[in-house]
MMTF fields as JSON, N, C-alpha, C and O atoms, coordinates in Angstrom:
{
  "mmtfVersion": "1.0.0",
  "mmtfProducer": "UNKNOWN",
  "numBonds": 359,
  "numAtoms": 360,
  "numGroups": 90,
  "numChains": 1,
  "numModels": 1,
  "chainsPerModel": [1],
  "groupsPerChain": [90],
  "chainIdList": ["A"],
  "bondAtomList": [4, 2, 8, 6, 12, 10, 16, 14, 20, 18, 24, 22, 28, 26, 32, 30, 36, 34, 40, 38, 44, 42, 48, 46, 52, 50, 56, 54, 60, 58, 64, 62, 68, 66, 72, 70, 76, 74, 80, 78, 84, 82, 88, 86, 92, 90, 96, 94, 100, 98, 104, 102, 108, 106, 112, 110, 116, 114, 120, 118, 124, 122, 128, 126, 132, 130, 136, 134, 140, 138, 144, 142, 148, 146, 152, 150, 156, 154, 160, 158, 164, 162, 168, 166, 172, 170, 176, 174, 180, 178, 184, 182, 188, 186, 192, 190, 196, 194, 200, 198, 204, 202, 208, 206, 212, 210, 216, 214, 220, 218, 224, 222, 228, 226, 232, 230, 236, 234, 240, 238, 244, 242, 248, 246, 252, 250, 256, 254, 260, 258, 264, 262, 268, 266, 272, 270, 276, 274, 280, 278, 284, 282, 288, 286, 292, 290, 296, 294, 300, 298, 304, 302, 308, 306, 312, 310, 316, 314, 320, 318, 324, 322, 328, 326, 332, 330, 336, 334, 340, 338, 344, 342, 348, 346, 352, 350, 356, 354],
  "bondOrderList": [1, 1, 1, 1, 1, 1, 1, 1, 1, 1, 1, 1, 1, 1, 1, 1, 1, 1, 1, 1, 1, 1, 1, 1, 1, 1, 1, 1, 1, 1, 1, 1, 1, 1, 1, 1, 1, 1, 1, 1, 1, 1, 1, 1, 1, 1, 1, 1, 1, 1, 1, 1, 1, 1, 1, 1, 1, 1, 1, 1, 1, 1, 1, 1, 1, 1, 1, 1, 1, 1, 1, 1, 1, 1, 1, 1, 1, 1, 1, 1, 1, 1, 1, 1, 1, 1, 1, 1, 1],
  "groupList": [{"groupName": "UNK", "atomNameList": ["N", "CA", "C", "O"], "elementList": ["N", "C", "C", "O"], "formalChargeList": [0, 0, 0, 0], "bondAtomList": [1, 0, 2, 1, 3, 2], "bondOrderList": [1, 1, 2], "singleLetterCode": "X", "chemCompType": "L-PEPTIDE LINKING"}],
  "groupTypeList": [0, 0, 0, 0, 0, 0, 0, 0, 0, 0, 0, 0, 0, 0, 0, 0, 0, 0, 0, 0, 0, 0, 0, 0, 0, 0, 0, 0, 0, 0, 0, 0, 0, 0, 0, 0, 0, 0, 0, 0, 0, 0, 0, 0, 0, 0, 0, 0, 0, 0, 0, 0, 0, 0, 0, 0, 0, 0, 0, 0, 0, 0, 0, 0, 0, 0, 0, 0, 0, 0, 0, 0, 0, 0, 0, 0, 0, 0, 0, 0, 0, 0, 0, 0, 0, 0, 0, 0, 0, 0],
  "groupIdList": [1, 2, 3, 4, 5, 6, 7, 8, 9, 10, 11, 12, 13, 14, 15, 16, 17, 18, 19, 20, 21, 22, 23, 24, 25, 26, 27, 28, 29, 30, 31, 32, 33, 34, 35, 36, 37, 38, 39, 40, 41, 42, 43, 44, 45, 46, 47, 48, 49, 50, 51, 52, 53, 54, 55, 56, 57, 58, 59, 60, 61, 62, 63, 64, 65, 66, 67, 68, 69, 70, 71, 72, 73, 74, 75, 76, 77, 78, 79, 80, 81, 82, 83, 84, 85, 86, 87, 88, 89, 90],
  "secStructList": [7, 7, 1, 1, 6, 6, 1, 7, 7, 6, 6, 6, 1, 7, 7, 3, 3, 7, 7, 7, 7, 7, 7, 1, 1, 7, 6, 6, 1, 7, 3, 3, 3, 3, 3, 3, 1, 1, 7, 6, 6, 7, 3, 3, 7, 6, 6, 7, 3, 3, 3, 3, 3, 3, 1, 1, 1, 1, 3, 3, 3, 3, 3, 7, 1, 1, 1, 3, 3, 7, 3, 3, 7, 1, 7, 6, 6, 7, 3, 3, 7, 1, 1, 7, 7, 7, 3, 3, 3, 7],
  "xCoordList": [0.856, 0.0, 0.909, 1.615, 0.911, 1.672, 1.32, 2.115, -0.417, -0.403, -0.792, -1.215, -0.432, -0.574, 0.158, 0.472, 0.668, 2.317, 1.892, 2.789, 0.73, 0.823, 1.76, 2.486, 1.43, 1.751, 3.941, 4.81, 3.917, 5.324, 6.48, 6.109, 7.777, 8.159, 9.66, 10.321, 10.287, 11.368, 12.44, 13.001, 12.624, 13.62, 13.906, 14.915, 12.523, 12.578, 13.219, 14.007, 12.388, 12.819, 13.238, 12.423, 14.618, 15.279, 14.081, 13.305, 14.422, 13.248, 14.007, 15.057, 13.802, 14.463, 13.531, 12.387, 13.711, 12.934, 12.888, 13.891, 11.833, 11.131, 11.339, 10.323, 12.46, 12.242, 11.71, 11.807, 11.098, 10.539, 11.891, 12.819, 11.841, 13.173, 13.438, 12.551, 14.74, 14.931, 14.52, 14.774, 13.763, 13.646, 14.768, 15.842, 14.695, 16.163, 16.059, 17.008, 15.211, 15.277, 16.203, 17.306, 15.284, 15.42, 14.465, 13.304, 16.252, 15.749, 14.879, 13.977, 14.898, 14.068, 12.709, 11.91, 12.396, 10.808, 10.052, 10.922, 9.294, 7.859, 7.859, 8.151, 7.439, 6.411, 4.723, 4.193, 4.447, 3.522, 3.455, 3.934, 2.799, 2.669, 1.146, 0.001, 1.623, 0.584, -0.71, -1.908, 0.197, -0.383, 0.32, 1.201, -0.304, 0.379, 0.292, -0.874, 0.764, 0.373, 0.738, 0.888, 0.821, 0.267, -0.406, -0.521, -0.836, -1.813, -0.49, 0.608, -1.02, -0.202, -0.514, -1.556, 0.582, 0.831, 1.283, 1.336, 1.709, 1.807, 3.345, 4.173, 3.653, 4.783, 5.831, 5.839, 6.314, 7.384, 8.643, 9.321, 9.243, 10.893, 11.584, 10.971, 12.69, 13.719, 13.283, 12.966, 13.232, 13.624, 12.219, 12.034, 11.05, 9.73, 9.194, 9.328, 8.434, 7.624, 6.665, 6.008, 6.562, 5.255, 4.517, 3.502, 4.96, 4.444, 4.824, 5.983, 4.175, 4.268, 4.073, 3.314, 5.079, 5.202, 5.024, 4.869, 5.04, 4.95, 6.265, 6.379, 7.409, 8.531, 9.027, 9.409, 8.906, 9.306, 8.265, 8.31, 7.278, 5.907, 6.016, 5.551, 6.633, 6.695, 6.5, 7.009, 5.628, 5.533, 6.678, 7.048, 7.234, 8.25, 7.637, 6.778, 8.344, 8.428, 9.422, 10.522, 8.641, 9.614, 9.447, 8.329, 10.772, 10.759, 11.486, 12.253, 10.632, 10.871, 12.887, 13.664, 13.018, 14.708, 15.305, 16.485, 14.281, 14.325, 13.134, 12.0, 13.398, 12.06, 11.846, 12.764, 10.298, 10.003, 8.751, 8.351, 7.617, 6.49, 6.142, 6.165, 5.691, 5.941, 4.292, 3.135, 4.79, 4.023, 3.97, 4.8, 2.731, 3.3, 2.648, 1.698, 3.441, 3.611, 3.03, 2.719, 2.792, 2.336, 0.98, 0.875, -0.18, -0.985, -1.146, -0.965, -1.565, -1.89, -2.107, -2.619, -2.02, -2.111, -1.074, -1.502, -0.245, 0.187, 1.589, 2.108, 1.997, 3.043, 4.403, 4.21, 5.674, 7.052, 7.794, 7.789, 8.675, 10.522, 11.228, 10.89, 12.391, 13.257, 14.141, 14.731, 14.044, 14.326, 13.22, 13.617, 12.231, 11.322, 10.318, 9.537, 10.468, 10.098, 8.516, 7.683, 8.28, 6.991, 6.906, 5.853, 7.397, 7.2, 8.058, 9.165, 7.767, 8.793, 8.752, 7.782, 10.07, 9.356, 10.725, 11.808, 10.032, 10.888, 10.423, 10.769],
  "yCoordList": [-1.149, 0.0, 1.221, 1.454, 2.142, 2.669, 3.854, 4.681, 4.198, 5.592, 5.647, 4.752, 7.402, 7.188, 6.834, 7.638, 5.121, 4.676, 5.012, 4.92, 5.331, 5.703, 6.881, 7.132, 7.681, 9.284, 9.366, 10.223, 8.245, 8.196, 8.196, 7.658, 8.908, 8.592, 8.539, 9.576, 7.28, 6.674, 7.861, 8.6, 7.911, 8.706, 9.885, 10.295, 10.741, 12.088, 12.845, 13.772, 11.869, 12.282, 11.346, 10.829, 11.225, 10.293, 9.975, 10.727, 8.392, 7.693, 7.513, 6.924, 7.867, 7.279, 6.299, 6.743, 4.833, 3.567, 4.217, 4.751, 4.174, 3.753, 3.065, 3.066, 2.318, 1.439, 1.225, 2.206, -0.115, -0.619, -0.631, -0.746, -0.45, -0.08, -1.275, -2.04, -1.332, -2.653, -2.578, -1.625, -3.878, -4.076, -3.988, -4.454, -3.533, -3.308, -5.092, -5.563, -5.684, -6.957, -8.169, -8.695, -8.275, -9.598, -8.963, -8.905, -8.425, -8.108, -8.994, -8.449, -10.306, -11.406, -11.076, -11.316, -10.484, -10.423, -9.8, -9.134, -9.774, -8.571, -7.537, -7.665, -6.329, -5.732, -5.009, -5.684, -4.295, -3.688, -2.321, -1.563, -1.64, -0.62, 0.06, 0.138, 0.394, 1.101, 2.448, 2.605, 3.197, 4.255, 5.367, 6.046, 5.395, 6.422, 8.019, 8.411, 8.526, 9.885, 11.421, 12.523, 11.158, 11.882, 10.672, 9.447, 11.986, 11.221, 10.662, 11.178, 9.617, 9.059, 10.444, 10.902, 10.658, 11.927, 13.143, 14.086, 13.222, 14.537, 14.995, 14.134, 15.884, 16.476, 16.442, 17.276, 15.671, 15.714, 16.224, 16.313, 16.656, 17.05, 15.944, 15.295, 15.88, 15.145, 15.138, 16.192, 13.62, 14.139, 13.618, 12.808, 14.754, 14.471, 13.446, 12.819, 12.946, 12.06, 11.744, 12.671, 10.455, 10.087, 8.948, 8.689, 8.051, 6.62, 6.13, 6.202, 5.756, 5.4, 3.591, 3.049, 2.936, 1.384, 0.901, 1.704, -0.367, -1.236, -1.806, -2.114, -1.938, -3.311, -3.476, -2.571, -5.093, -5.048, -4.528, -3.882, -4.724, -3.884, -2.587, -2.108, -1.929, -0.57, 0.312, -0.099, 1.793, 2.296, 3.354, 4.364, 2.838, 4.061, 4.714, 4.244, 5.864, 7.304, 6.409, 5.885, 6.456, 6.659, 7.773, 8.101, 8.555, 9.952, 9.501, 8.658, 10.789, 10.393, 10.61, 11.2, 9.791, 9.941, 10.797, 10.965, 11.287, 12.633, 13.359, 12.891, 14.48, 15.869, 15.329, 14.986, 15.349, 14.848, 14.665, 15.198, 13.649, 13.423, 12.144, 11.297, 11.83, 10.141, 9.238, 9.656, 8.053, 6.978, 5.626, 4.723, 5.619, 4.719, 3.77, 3.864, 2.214, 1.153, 0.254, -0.844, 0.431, -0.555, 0.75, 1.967, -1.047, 0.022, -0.629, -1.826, 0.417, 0.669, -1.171, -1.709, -1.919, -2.663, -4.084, -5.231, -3.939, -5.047, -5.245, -4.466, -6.664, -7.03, -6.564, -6.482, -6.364, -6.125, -6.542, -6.505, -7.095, -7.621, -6.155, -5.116, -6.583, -5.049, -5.05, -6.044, -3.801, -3.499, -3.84, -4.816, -3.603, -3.762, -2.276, -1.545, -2.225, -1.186, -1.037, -1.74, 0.069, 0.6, 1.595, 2.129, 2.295, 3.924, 4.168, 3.712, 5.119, 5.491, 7.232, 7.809, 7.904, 9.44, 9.541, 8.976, 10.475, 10.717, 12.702, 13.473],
  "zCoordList": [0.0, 0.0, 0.0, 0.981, -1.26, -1.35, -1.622, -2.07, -1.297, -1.437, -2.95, -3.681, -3.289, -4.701, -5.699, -6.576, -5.703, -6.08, -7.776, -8.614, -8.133, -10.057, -10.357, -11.318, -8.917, -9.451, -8.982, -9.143, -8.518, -7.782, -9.512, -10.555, -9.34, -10.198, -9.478, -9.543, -8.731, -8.136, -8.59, -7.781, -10.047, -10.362, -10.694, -11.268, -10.134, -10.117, -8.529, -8.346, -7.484, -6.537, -5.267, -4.503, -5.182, -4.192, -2.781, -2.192, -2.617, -1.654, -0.682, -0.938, 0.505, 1.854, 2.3, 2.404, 2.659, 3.719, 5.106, 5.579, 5.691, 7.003, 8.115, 8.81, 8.706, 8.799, 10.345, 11.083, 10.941, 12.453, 12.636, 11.835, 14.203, 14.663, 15.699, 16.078, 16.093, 16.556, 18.093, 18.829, 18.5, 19.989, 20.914, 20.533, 21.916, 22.918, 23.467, 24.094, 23.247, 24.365, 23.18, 23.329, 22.13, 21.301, 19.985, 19.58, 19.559, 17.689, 17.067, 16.431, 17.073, 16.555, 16.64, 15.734, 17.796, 18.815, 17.388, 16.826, 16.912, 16.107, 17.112, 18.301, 16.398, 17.598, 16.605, 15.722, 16.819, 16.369, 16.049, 16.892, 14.658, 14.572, 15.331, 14.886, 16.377, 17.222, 16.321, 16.56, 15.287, 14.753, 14.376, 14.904, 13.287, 12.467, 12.814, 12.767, 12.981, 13.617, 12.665, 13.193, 11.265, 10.631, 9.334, 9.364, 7.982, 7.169, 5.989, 5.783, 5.461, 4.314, 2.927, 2.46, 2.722, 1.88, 2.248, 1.459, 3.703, 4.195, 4.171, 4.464, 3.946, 4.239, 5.83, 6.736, 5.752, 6.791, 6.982, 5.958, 8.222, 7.972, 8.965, 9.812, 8.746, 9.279, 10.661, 11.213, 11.469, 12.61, 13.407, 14.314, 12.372, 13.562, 13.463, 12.412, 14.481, 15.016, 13.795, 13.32, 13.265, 12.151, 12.502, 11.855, 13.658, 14.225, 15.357, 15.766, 15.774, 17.32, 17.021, 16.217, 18.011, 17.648, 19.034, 19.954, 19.22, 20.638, 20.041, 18.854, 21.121, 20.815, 22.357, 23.099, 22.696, 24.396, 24.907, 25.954, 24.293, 25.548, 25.845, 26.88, 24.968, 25.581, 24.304, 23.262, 24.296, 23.395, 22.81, 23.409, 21.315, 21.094, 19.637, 18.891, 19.539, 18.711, 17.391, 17.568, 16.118, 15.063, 14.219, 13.821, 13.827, 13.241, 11.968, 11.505, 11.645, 9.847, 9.903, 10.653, 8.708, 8.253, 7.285, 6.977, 6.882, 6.026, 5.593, 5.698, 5.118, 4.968, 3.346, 2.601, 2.987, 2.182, 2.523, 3.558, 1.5, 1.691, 1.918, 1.025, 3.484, 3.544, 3.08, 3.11, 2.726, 1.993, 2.812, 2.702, 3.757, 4.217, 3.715, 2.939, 4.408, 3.733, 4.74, 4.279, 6.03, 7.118, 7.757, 7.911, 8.029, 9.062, 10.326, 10.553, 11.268, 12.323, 13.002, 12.02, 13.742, 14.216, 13.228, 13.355, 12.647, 11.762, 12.71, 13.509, 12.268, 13.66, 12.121, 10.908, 12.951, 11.72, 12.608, 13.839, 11.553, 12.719, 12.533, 11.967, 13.296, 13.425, 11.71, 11.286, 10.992, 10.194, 9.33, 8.692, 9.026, 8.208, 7.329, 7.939, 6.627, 5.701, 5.807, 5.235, 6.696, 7.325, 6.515, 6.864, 5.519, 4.895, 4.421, 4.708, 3.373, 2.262, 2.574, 3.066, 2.152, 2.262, 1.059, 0.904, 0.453, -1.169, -1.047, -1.943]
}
């Protein structure tokens, strides 16, 4: 789910990955994407807050990895291992 992936054109404008971030207990573990906390298409900058995850039972902050417009790729309740491509922002 990629948003509006017709209108995407890879090689106009460089894509940075998303990724679920690793559990502090046991990288192996899943955790969950708790919620997205802005809209798929929105303008982001480096840095801020776009999803909130469960890993180890505990809720963490993932911030976008660069300013751009993110696409995301995971929703709200789906389980991911650590390093897994939750959003694109180009």
């Amino acid at each position: 789910m990629l948003g509006a992936s017709s209108e995407r054109n890879p090689e106009a404008h460089p894509v940075t990955d998303l990724h679920f971030p690793r559990p502090h207990d046991d990288p192996r573990e899943p955790g969950s994407l708790a919620r997205w906390l802005v809209p798929d298409g929105a303008r982001v900058r480096s840095g801020a807050p776009v999803a909130e995850v469960v890993t180890d039972g505990a809720p963490r902050t993932v911030r976008a990895p660069a300013s751009g417009t993110l696409w995301r790729q995971g929703r709200a309740g789906e389980r991911f291992t650590a390093g897994a491509i939750i959003g694109l922002v180009e």
